[in-house]
C-alpha positions as CSV (number, residue, x, y, z in Angstrom):
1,X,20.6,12.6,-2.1
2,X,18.4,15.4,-0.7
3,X,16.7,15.6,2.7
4,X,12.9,14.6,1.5
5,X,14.8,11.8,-0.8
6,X,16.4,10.8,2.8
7,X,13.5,11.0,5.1
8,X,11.4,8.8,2.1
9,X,14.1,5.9,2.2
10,X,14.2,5.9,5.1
11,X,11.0,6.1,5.7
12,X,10.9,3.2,3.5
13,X,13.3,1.0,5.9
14,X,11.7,1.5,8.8
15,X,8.2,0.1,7.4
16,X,10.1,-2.9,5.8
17,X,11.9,-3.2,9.1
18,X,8.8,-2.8,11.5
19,X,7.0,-5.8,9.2
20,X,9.3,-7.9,9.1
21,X,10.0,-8.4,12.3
22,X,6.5,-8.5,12.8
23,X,5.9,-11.4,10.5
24,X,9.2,-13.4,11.3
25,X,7.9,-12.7,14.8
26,X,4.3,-14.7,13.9
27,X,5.9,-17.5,11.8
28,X,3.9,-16.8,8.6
29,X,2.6,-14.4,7.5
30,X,1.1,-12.2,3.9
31,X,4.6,-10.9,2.8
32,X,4.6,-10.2,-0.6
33,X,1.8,-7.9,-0.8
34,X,3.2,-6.2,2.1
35,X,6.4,-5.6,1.1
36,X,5.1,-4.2,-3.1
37,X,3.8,-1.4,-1.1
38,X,6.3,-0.2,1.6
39,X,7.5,2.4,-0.8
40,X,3.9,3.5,-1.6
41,X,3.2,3.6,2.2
42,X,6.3,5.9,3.1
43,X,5.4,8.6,0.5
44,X,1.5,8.7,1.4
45,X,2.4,8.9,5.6
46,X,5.5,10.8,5.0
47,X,4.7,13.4,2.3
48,X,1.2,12.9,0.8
49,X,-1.8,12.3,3.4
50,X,-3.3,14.8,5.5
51,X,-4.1,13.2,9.1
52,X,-3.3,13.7,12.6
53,X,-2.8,10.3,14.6
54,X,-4.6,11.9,18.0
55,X,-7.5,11.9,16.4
56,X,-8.3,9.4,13.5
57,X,-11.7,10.3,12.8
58,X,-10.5,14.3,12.0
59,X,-13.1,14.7,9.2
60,X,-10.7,16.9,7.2
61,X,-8.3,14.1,6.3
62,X,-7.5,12.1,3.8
63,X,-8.5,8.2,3.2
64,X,-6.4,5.2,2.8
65,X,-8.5,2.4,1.5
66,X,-6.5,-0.8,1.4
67,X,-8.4,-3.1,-0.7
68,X,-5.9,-5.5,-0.8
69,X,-6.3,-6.1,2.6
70,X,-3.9,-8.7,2.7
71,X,-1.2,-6.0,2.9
72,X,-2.4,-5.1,6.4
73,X,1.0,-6.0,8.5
74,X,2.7,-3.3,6.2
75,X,-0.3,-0.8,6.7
76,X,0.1,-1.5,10.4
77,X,3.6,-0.9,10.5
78,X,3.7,2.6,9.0
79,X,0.5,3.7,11.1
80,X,2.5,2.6,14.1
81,X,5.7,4.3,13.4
82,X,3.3,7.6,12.2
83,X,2.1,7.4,15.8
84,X,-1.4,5.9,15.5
85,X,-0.8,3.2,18.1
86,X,2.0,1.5,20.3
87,X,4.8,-0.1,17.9
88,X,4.3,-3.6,20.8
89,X,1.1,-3.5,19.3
90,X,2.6,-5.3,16.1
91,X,3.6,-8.1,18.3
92,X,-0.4,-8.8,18.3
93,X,-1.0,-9.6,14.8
94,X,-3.4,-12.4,14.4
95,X,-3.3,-13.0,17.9
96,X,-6.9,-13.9,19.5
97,X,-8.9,-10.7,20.4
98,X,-6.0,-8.6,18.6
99,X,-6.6,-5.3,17.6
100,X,-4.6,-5.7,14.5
101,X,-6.2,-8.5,12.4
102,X,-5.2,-10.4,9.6
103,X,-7.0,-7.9,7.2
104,X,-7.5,-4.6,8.2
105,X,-10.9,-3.5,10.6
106,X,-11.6,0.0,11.2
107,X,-13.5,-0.8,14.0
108,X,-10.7,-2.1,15.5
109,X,-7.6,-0.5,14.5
110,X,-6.6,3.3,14.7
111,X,-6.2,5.1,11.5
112,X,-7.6,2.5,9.1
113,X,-10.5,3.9,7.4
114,X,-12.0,1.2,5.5
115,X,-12.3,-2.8,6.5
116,X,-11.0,-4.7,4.0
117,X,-9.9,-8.3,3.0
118,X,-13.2,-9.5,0.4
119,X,-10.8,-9.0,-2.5
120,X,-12.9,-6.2,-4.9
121,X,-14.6,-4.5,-2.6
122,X,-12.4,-1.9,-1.5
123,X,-12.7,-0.2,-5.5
124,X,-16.4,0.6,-4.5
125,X,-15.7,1.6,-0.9
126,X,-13.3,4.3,-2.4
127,X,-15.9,5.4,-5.1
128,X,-18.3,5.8,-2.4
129,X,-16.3,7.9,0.2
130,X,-15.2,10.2,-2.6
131,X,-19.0,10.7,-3.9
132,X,-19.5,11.6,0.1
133,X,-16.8,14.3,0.0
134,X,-17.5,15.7,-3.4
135,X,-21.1,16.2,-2.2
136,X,-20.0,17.8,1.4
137,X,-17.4,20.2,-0.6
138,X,-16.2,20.1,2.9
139,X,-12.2,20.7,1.5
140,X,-11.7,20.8,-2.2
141,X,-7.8,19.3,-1.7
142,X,-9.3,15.9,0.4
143,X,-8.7,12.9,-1.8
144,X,-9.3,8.7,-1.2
145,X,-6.5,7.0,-2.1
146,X,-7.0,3.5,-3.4
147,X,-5.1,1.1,-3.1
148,X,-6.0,-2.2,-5.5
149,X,-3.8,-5.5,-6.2
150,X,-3.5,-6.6,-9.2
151,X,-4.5,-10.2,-9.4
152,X,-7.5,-8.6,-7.2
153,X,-8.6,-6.9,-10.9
154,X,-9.4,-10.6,-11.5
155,X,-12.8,-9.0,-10.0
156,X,-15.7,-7.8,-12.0
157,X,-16.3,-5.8,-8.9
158,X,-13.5,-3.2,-9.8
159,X,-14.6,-2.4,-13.1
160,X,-17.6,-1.9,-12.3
161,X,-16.5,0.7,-9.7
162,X,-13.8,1.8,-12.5
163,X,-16.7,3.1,-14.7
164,X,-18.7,4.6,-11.7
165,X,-15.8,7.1,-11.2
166,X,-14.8,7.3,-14.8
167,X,-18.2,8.5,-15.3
168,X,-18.6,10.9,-12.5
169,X,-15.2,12.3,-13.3
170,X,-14.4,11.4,-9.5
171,X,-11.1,12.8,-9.2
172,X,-11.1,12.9,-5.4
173,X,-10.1,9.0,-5.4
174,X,-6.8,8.4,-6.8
175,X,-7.0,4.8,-7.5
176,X,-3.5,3.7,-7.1
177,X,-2.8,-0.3,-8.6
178,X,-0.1,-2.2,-7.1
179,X,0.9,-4.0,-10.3
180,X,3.6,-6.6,-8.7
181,X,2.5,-9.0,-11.5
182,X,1.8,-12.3,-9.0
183,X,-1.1,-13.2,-6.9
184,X,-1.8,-16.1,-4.7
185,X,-1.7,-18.8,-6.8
186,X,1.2,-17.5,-9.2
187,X,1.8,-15.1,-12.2
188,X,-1.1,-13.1,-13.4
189,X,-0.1,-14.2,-17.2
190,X,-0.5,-17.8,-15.8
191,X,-4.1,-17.2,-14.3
192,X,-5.9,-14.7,-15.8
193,X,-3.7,-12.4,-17.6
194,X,-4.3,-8.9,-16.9
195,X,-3.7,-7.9,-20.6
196,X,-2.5,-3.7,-21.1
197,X,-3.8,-2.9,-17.5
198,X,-2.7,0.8,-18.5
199,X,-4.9,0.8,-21.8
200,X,-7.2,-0.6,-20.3
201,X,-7.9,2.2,-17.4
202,X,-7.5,4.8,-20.3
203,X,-10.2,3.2,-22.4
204,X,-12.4,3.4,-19.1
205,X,-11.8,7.5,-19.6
206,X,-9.0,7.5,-16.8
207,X,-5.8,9.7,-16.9
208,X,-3.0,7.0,-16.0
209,X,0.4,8.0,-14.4
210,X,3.0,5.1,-14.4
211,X,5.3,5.1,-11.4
212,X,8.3,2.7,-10.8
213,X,6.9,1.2,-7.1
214,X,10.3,1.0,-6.0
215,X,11.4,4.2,-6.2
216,X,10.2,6.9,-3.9
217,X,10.8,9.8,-5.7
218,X,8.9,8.6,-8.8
219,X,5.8,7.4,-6.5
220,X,5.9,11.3,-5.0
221,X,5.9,12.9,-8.7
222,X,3.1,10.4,-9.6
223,X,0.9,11.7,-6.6
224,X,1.4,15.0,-6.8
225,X,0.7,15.1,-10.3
226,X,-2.2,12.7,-9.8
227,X,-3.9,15.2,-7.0
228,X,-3.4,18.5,-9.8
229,X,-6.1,16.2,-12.0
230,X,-9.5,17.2,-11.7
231,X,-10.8,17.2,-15.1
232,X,-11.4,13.0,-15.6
233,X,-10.7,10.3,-13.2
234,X,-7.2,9.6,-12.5
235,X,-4.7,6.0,-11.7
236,X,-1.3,5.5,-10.9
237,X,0.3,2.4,-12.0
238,X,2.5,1.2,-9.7
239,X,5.4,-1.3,-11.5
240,X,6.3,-3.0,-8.4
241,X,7.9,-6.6,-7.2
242,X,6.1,-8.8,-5.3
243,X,7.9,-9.3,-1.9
244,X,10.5,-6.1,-3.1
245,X,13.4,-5.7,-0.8
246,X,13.6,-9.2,0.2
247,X,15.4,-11.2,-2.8
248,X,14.6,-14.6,-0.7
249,X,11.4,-14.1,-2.1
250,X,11.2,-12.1,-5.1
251,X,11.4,-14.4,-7.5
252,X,9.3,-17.4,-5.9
253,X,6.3,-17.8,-6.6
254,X,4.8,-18.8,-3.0
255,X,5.4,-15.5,-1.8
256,X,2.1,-14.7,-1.2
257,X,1.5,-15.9,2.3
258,X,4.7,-18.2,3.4
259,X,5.4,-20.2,6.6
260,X,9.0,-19.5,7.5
261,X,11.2,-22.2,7.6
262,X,14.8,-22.3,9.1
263,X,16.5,-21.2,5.7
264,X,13.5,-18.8,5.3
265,X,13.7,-17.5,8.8
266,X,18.3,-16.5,7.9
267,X,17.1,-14.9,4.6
268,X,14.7,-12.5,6.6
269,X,17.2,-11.8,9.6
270,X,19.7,-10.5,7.2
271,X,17.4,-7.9,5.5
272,X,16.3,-7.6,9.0
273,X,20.7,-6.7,10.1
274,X,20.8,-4.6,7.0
275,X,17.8,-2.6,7.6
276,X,18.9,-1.8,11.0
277,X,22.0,-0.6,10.6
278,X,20.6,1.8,7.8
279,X,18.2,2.9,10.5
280,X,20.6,3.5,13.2
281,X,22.7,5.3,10.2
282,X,19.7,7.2,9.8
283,X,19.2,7.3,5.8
284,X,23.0,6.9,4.8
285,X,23.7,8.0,1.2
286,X,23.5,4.7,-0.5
287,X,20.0,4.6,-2.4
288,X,19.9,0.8,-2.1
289,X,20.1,0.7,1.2
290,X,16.4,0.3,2.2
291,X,16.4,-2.9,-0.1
């Protein structure tokens, strides 16, 4: 294992750790969201984003837009352990008058760019702040990354953004689909079935990089090949597990937004014993280790 592949996993843990024990904390919670993207959210705040947590508003960064807002207690986590805020401020969430709500709120919360939680709006919030910075030419490497569900494509909202950016060529957002393959209610094939999501960005004139979501070195290669792009639009499909790195959950289907029971609450305190100790090992060599 080398030093980056390291400082990602454990990266990785620490995220996981961080939102767990913020949600076991609370009692409930949206955990399987969260957790589909803790690998995502290590590469972009460990290797990937531009930023500087003294100052949030630096207009030379880059942008996270989290339109699956739901996934704000992982978000949360990895802007606190980058240094945006006080960890104790994850003790907060939901909490009356909180500064970390439920979905993200940029107005509230240091280091998110874009509010989000209205499931499909988040595509054309992207679209828009990368039509702003192709128009400044303030920095020609700045780039919007996107972050979109996949049960959230249920909305016509997205494509409609999709072909906006197809059209324009807009490579400064790198729309990046957390396909985890469940939403609320259940499996996408069981609702709406998302049919070949990766044909179906190319046919919108997108360049589409498949990633395995659990793996931190394939995320990295998929960004930094995505951010080279600047002849056509550009996606990275992310073949993740909903709730990933807590088996408890994996493979139920009421992942989504659970109330931890007692059998619930020793499930989460042992990935919560084994995340720890690879923490205070500081990485380890064992690759599964973060899970």
């Amino acid at each position: 294992m080398t030093e980056k592949e390291r400082k990602l996993k454990l990266g990785s843990a620490q995220i996981r750790l961080e939102t767990l024990k913020m949600l076991k904390w609370r009692g409930y919670g949206h955990l399987g969201g969260a957790m589909s993207i803790v690998e995502l959210l290590s590469v972009l705040y460990n290797e990937v984003l531009k930023y500087d947590p003294e100052r949030p508003d630096w207009t030379d960064r880059d942008y996270v837009v989290l339109s699956k807002g739901h996934s704000g207690p992982s978000l949360y986590a990895a802007l606190a352990l980058h240094g945006f805020f006080d960890k104790e401020w994850l003790y907060t969430l939901n909490e009356g008058g909180t500064r970390l709500p439920s979905h993200p709120d940029r107005l509230k919360t240091p280091g998110v760019d874009a509010t989000t939680g209205s499931l499909g709006q988040g595509t054309s919030v992207a679209a828009g702040l990368g039509m702003a910075l192709r128009l400044e030419k303030k920095a020609s490497d700045q780039r919007v990354y996107l972050i979109v569900g996949d049960g959230e494509l249920n909305e016509g909202q997205c494509w409609e953004a999709f072909q906006f950016l197809a059209h324009q060529k807009l490579h400064e957002v790198i729309v990046i689909i957390d396909y985890n393959k469940r939403q609320l209610d259940g499996r996408l094939e069981d609702i709406i079935s998302p049919f070949d999501l990766k044909g179906k960005m190319e046919s919108f004139g997108f360049r589409v990089l498949p990633a395995d979501g659990k793996n931190e070195n394939s995320i990295l290669e998929a960004l930094t090949e995505a951010k080279q792009i600047e002849d056509s639009a550009v996606c990275v499909l992310l073949d993740t597990v909903k709730a990933q790195g807590v088996p408890y959950y994996e493979d139920k289907d009421d992942s989504h937004a659970p109330k931890f029971d007692e059998k619930a609450r020793q499930a989460l305190d042992e990935v919560i014993e084994r995340l720890e100790k690879f923490v205070e090992e500081g990485g380890g060599q064992n690759v599964d280790s973060s899970r």
